[in-house]
Every structure is written in structure tokens, then in C-alpha cells.
C-alpha positions in Angstrom: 0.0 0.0 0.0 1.5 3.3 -1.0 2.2 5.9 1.6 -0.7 8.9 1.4 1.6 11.5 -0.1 2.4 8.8 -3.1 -1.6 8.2 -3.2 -2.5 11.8 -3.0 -0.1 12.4 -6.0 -1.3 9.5 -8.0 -5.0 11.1 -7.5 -3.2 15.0 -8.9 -1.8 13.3 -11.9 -4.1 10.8 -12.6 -7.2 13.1 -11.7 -9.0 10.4 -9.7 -10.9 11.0 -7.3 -9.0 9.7 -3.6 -11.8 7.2 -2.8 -11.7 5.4 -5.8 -8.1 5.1 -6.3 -8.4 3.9 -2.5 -10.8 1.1 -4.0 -8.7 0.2 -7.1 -6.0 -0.2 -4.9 -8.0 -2.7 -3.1 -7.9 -0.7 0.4 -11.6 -0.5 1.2 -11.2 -2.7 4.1 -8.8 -0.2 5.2 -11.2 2.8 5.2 -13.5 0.7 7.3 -11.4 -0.4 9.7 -9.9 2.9 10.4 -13.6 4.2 10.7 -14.5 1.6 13.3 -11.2 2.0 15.0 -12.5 5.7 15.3 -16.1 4.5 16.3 -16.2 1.0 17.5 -19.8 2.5 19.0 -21.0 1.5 15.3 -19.8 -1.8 14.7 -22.9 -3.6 14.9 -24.7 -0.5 12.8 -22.0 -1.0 10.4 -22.4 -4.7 10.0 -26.0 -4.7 9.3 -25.4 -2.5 6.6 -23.1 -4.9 4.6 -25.4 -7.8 5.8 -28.5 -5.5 4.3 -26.4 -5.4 1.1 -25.3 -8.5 0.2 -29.0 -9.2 0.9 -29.6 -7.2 -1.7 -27.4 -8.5 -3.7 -25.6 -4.8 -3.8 -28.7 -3.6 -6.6 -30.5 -1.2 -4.4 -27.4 0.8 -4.0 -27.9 4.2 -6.2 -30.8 5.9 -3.7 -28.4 5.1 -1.1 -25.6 6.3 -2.7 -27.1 9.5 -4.1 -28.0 10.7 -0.2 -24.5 10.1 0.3 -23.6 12.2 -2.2 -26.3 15.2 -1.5 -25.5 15.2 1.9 -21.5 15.4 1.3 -22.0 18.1 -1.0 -24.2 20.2 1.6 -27.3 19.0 0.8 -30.4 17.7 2.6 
């Protein structure tokens, strides 16, 4: 796994954006264990959610996402 600073370049040059290249990369599990290092008080939350989609089957994912999205941009 390259170091941040070699990530945060490859994201300038490449013009990615840093989540993805963090997924390409394959560090996803990464991102969620730093988050529930940082909140183990949502563990269980956390693990219902990728129970609830791999029930799914990950197809009801865009609503979901798209709230995401709104509500990192400022939205509601």
C-alpha cells in the first residue's frame, strides 16, 4: 500500500478521485477499519449495513448512494 503523499499524487496526476483510487487499490477494508477503529460504538450498525447489502445482492445501492452524495456536498 503506497504511503498517502504517493496516493494523494497518484489522484493530482491521474485526476481520480481519492476514494476510488483507494478502492482500485484494493484498500476499502482499510477505510472501514480505520472508521470503526474511530467509532467502534457502530460496529454492529455498520455490519447490518453490509449484511443488508449483500441481501440485496448490492442492486438497491444508487438511492443510497445519491444521499451520500447530496448530503456530502451540503445538501439535505
Amino acid at each position: 500500500m503506497p504511503t498517502p503523499h504517493v496516493l494523494c499524487e497518484l489522484v493530482r496526476v491521474l485526476e481520480l478521485d481519492f476514494d476510488t483510487l483507494l478502492a482500485l487499490a484494493g484498500a476499502a477494508d482499510m477505510v472501514v477499519r480505520e472508521y470503526l477503529e474511530a467509532h467502534p460504538q457502530h460496529s454492529e450498525t455498520v455490519i447490518r449495513l453490509f449484511r443488508a447489502a449483500e441481501q440485496w445482492g448490492f442492486e438497491r445501492w444508487d438511492p443510497v448512494c445519491q444521499l451520500i452524495e447530496r448530503a456530502s456536498k451540503g445538501g439535505s
